[in-house]
C-alpha atoms as one frame of an Amber mdcrd trajectory, in Angstrom:
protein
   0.000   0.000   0.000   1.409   3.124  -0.906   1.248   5.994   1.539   2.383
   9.610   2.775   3.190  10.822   6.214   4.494  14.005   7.260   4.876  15.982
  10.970   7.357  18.359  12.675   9.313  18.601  15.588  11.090  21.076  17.846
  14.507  21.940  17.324  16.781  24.565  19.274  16.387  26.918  16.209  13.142
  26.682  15.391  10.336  23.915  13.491  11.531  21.069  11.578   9.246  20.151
   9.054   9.347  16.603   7.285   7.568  14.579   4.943   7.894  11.161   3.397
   6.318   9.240   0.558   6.779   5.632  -0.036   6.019   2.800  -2.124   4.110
  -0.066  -2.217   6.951  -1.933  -0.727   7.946   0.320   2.092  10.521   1.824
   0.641  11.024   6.091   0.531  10.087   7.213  -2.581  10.479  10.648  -1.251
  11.752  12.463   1.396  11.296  16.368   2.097  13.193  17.902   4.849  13.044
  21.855   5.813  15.010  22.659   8.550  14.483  25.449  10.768  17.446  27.111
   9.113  16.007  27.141   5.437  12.748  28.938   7.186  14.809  32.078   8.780
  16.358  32.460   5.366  15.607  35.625   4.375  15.978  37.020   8.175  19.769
  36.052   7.811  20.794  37.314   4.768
């Protein structure tokens, strides 16, 4: 069964956002990872 799942977590410098597809099988078909970092982006520069 293929399927989707996704949530966030705390981190020291703010929300980690993730979310992973996968196959039939089990296996990742795709991972998406936004650290806290990527989010204050524009605040940095």
């Amino acid at each position: 069964m293929k399927s989707t799942g996704f949530g966030c977590t705390e981190a020291p410098r703010g929300m980690l956002w993730h979310r992973y597809a996968f196959h039939a099988d089990g296996t990742v078909k795709t991972a998406r990872i936004v650290p806290p970092t990527s989010q204050n982006q524009a605040r940095i520069c």
